[in-house]
N, C-alpha and C positions, 0 to 999 in steps of 0.2 A: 718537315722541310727536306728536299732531297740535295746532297751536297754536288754539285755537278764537277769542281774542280779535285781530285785527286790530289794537287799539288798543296792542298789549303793547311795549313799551319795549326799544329795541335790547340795552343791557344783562342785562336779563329774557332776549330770545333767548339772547344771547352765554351768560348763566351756566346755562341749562338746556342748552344743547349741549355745555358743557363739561363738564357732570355725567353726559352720556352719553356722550361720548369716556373720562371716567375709569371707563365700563363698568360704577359703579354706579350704574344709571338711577335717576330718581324715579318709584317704581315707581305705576301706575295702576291705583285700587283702588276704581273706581268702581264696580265688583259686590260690593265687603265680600270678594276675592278674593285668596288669594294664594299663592306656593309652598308646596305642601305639606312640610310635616315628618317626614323618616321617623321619628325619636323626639323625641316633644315634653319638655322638659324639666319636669323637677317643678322647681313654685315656689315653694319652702318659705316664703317671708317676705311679707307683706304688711302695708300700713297706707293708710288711708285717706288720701288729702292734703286734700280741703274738708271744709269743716265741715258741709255740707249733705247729705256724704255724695254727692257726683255721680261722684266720681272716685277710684278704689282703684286704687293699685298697690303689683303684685308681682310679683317677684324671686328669681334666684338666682345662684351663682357658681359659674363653672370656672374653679380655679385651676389644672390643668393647658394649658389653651388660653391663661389670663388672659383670661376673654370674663366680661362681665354679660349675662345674660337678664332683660329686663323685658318685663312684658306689663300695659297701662293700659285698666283698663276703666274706660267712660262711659257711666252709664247714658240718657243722653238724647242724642244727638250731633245737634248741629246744622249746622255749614258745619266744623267741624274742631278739633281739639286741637292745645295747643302743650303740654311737658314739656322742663324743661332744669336745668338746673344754672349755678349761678356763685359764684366766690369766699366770699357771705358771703348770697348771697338775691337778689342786684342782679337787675334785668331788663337791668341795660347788661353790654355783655360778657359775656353769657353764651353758653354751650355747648348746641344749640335740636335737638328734632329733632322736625317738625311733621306733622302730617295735614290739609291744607284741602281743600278744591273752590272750582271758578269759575262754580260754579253749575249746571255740567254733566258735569264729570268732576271726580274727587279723585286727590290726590297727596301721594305721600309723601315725605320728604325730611331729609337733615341740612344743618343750616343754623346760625348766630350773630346776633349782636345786637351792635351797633356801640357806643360811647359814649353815644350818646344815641338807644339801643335800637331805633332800625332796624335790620331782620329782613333777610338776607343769604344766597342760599342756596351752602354751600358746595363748592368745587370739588373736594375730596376727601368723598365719602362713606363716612362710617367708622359708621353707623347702617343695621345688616341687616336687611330688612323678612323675618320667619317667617311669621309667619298673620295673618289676620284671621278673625273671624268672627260671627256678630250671632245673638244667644240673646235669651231672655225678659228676663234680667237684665240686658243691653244690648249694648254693641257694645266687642271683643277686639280689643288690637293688642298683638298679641308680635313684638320686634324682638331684637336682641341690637348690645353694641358692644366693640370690646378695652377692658382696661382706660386703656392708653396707647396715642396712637394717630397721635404726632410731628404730629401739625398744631396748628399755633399757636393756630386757633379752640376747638379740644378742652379740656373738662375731662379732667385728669389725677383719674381713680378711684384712691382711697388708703385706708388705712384715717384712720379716725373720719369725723365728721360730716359729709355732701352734704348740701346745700342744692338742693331741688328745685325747681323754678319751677313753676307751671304758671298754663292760661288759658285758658277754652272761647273758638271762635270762632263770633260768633252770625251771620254775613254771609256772603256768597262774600266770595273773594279775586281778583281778574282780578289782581294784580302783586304778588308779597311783598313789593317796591318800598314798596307804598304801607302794609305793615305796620309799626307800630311798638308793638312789645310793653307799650311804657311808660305807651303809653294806652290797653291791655287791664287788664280787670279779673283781675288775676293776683295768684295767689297761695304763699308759700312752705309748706315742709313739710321737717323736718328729718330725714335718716334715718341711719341709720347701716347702708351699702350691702355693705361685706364684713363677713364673718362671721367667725369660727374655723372652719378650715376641720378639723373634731371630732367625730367620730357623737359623740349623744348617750347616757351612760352607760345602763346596763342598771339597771331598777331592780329591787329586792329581789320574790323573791313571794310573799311576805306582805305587801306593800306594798297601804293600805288610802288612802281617799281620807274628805277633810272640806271641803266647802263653805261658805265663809265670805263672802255673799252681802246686799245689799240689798236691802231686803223689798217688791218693786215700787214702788219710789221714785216718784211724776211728779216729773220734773225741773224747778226751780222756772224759771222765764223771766227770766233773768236771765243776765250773759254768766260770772259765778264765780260755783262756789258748791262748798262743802266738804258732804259729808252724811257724819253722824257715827251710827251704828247698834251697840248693843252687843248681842254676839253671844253663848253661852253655851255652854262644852263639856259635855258628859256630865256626870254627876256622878261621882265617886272616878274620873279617868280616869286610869290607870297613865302614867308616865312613856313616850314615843317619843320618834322621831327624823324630821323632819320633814328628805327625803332629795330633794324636788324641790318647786315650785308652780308655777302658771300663771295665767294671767287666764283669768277667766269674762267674756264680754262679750255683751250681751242684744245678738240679731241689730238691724241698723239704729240702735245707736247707737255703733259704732265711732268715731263723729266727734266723738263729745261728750267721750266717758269718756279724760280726759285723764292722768288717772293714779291707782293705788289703793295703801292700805298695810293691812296688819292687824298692830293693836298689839295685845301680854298689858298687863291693868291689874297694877297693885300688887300682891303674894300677899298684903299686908297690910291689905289690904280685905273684909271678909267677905260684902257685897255690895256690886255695883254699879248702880245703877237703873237701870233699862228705859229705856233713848232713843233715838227712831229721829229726827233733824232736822239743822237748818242746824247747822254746827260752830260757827260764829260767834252760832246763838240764847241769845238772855239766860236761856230755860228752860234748857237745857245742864245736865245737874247738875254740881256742880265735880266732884266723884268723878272726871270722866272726863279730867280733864286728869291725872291719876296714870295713865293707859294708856298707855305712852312708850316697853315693851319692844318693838321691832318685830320680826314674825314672818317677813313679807314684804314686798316694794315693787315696784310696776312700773310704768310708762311706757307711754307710747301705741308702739307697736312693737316692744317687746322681748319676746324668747323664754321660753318656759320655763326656770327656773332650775334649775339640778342642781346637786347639794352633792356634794362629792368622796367616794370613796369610804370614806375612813378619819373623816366627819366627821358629823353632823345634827343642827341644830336641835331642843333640847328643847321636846317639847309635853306640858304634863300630868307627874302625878306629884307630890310632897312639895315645897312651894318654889314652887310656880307658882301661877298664877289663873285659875279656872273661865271667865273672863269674858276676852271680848276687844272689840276696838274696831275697827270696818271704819270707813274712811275712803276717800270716795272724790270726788272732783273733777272736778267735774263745767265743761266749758268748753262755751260755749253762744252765740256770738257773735251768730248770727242769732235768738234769743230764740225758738225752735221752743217751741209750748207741747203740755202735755197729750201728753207723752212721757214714758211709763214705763221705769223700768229696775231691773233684778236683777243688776246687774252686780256680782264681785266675786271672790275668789281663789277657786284652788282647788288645798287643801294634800293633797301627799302622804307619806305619813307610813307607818314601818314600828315594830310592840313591840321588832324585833331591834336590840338598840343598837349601835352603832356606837363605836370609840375613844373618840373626842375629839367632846363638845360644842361646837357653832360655836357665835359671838356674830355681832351688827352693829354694828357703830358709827357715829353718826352725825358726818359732820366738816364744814368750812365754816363759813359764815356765819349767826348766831341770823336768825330772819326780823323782823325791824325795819327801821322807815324811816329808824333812822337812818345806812345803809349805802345810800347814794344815787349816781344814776350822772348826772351834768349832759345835757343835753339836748346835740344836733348834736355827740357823741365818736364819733370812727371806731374806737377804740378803747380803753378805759378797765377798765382792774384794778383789782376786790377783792382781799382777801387774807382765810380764816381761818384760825385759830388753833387749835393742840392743842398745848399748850405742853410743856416738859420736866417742868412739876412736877404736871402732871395725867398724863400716863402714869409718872412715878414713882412717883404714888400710887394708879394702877390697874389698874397691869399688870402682871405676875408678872416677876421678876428672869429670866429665862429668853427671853420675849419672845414674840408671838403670832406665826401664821404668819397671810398674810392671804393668801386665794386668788382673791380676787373682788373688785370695786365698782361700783357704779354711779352715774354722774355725773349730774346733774340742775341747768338751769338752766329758765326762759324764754326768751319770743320776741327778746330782746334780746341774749342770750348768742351769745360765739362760740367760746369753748374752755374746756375746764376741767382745771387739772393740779393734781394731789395730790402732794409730793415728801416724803421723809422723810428728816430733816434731824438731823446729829449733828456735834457739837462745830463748830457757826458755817456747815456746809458741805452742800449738799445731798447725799447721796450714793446715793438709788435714789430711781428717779418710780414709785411706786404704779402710777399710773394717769394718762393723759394723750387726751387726744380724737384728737390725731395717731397713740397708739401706747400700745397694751395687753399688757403681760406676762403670758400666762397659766401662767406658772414661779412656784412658791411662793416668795415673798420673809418672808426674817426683819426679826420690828422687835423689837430688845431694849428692854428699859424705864426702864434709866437712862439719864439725860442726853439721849432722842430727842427730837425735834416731831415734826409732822405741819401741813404748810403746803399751804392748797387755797386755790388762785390761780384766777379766773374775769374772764373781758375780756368786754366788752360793746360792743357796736354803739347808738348812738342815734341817728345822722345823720339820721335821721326822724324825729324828735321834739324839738318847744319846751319841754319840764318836762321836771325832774327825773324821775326812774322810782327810787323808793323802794324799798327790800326790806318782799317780803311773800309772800301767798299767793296776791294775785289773777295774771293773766296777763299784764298788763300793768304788775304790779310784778315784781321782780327774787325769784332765787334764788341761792344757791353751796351747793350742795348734795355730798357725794357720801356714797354709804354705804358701808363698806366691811364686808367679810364675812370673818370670821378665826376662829381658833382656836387653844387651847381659849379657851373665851368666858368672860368677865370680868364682874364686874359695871360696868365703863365703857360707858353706853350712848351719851352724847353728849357728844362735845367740841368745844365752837366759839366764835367769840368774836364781840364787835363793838366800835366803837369807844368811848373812855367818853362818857360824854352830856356833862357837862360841858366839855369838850373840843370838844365839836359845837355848844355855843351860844357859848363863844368864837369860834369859827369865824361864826357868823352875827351876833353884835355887830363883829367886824370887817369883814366882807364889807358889812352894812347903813350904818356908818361911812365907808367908802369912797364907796358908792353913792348916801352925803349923807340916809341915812335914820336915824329912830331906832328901837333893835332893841327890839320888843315882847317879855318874859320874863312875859308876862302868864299865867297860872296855865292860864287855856281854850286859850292858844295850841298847835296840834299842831306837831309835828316836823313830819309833810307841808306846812300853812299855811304852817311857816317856809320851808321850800325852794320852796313855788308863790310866794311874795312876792319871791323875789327875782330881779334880774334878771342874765341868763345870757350871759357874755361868755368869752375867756381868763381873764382874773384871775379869777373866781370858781369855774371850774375848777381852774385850777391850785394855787389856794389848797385846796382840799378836797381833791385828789391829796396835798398835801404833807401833812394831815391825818393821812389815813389812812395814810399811810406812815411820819409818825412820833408820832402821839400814843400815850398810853397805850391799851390795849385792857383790852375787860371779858372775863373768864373764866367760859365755862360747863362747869361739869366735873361730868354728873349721873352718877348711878345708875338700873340699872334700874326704880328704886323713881319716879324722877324729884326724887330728892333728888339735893341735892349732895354730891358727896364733902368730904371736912375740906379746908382749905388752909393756909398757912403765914402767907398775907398775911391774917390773920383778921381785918382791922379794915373798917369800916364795912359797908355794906349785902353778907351775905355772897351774894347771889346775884350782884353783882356787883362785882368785886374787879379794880381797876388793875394789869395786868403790864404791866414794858418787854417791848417785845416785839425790840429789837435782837438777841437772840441769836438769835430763832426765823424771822429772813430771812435770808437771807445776800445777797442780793441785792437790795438794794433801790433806786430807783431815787434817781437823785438831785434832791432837792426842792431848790427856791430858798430861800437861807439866811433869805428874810427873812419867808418864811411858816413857820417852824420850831415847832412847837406840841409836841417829845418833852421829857419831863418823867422822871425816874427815881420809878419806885414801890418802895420799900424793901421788901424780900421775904427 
């Protein structure tokens, strides 16, 4: 390698000589050049990481090698890309593998990021340069790395959620010295990097296809925004089994379309008006808030879904609703206007029925602010709730088998576990972001819960971060996918309100202020009022950990099911919730807010 800058920094020499004594050079790829591939690997996974759309990658795995194949296309490349990985999104300490130039030659390399995000390049190279190559649609780098690879600077690849970095570089680089990631405008992308390693199932062939799509939306210029479109089956459509779906995504908006569902409305609606708008608009007919049986859900990166072979989704037939409800969500941070889109599922579905009718269920956290996460938490638990005496009352003595789910937080989340929980004790996890059973688990229906726990990161943020819908509020989400399916469509809970403005006449009384219960005041208002230290953390931790919670235990209908604690406002109904943690953490006695609700 010929040093072209005279100016370069002995340590600079020292670490690039080292990397070529360790024989994996940084290889010179200043003609877009590189060793050929006798067989290029297929890349089954892809997702966008910016929002502007500049930067897609994708992915695949050999788990007989244990290697990941990634390959990052850019569609404008300027002086070089950085992609990395670390613990939780950081730019400090993370795991780097870069492409620059010095304004005359490029180079490629694996490198790290120190404490305070200077760029290091490292002595072990465990980052294989495959191809490069420069098309229309821009400029290809496929690399490959093991998954584990014993050097200290290396992420350890595992299953659940990686934490991508990434950061275009608009300058030369004469000294990666003088790089420090943390004053690049970089950005994260959450992916989930191994797969099941599973052909996907065969499907039936009579297997017929239904498009449940947005009717070329312009997406409105705003950075959230929910669009709610009601869609309409056939008329008299015979009962099926809807045996797979996938996302439809209009080319060039992979970066927006953050996530989609398609809900059946009520069978008990004879019609539902025509509305294609914001979910959130005041026109909205109510009708639509009755559309709550979900058919499908997807996320910015996930696969097509396959229903098992003995199982499928009813669509259509005696008991159902002509009418359904596309939702889809739209994230739009750089406010791109006068962008259309069509995006939206696409069900597949067979007349041959199948045994067992699937359901979903929805579990977690109701979306309310008043499930809030303190600003500067390295780490901070929700909890929802599926208590024992909501799958008592909706779940067949026998128990469902549940084969699937899918986890869904925001930008703020960093794990999400589902356990299920019998007589005070955890005793099988669902589903967890570290580790996925795909072995059919039984949940019988007396005496179970259902506890989904989600931690969140704010160390970046002065305010609270509310639960809600936009992207910069919070979610706890997971769906879970079981059979034979129930009329149980949602079970989740939050804290009781009451309970949560205790909480904030104490924390205001402390802080020598007086607490506003004024009628206009919002839940959000109250948490931006106040100010953010330990104690008012740790006071709202103990909160939630032992106040009464409110119970949501609907029906496909979007009603509620009956309950036993039948007294006051029935949509929302006070349970202890002590038996349905077993684990909880221990709160300082002298913030103690748990109350017993007679049931």
């Amino acid at each position: 390698m010929r040093l072209l800058n005279k100016d370069l920094r002995l340590q600079d020499v020292t670490l690039m000589y080292l990397t070529v004594l360790a024989t994996v050079v940084v290889l010179l790829v200043a003609s877009y050049q590189a060793p050929a591939v006798h067989s290029r690997p297929t890349l089954a996974y892809h997702i966008p990481l910016d929002p502007s759309g500049q930067l897609e990658l994708s992915w695949n795995i050999s788990y007989p090698t244990q290697e990941v194949y990634l390959e990052l296309k850019v569609k404008e490349l300027h002086h070089g890309v950085l992609l990395g990985m670390s613990d939780r999104g950081e730019p400090t300490n993370a795991d780097l593998v870069l492409l620059w130039d010095d304004g005359y030659k490029s180079y490629f390399g694996d490198a790290w990021s120190d404490n305070e995000g200077r760029v290091m390049l490292d002595t072990q190279q465990d980052y294989e340069l495959l191809e490069t190559h420069q098309s229309t649609e821009g400029f290809f780098l496929l690399f490959k790395r093991p998954f584990s690879t014993c050097d200290p600077h290396d992420y350890i690849i595992e299953e659940g959620t990686v934490h991508i970095i990434y950061a275009m570089l608009e300058r030369p680089i004469l000294s990666l010295r003088e790089l420090n990631i943390s004053r690049l405008q970089s950005g994260v992308q959450r992916v989930l990097l191994l797969r099941p390693d599973a052909p996907s199932p065969a499907l039936p062939r009579d297997v017929r296809t239904l498009e449940v799509l947005a009717p070329d939306v312009i997406i409105p210029t705003q950075e959230t925004t929910y669009w709610c479109h009601i869609y309409q089956l056939p008329p008299n459509m015979p009962k099926n089994h809807i045996v797979m779906y996938e996302s439809v995504i209009t080319p060039g908006n992979e970066a927006i379309v953050h996530h989609i569902e398609v809900f059946e409305c009520s069978p008990q609606m004879d019609t539902v008006p025509q509305f294609s708008g914001s979910c959130d608009s005041k026109m909205k007919p109510r009708k639509l808030n009755y559309c709550r049986h979900v058919l499908a859900a997807w996320a910015m990166g996930a696969e097509p879904f396959y229903y098992p072979a003995d199982a499928g989704l009813p669509l259509g037939g005696e008991g159902s609703s002509r009418f359904l409800r596309l939702e889809v969500h739209y994230h739009n941070p750089l406010l791109i206007s006068g962008r259309r889109d069509s995006s939206g599922i696409r069900l597949w579905y067979t007349p041959s029925l199948r045994r067992f009718d699937a359901g979903i269920m929805e579990l977690g956290l109701v979306y309310t602010p008043v499930m809030a996460i303190p600003p500067r938490q390295r780490s901070f638990q929700l909890t929802g709730y599926c208590t024992a005496k909501c799958t008592q009352t909706a779940l067949p003595v026998g128990g469902v088998h549940i084969f699937a789910s899918q986890l869904h937080t925001h930008l703020a989340g960093l794990g999400v576990r589902t356990v299920l929980v019998r007589g005070g004790r955890e005793v099988e996890v669902v589903q967890e972001d570290k580790h996925f059973s795909t072995h059919y688990q039984v949940l019988p229906s007396l005496g179970d819960a259902l506890v989904t726990k989600c931690s969140y990161n704010t160390e970046d943020r002065n305010k609270a971060t509310v639960g809600g819908f936009g992207i910069m509020e919070e979610m706890c989400v997971n769906y879970v996918h079981y059979y034979p399916r129930t009329q149980l469509e949602l079970c989740k809970s939050h804290v009781d309100t009451d309970y949560l403005q205790k909480y904030f006449s104490l924390i205001n009384r402390f802080q020598g202020r007086e607490s506003c219960s004024c009628p206009g005041t919002t839940v959000e208002e109250q948490f931006s009022s106040l100010s953010w230290d330990g104690f008012s953390g740790e006071v709202l931790n103990s909160l939630y950990l032992t106040s009464p919670i409110s119970m949501h235990c609907n029906q496909s209908t979007a009603e509620l099911f009956p309950h036993n604690c039948a007294h006051g406002d029935p949509s929302s109904i006070p349970i202890s919730r002590s038996f349905a943690d077993p684990t909880p953490l221990s709160p300082p006695n002298t913030y103690l807010f748990a109350l017993n609700c007679p049931i």
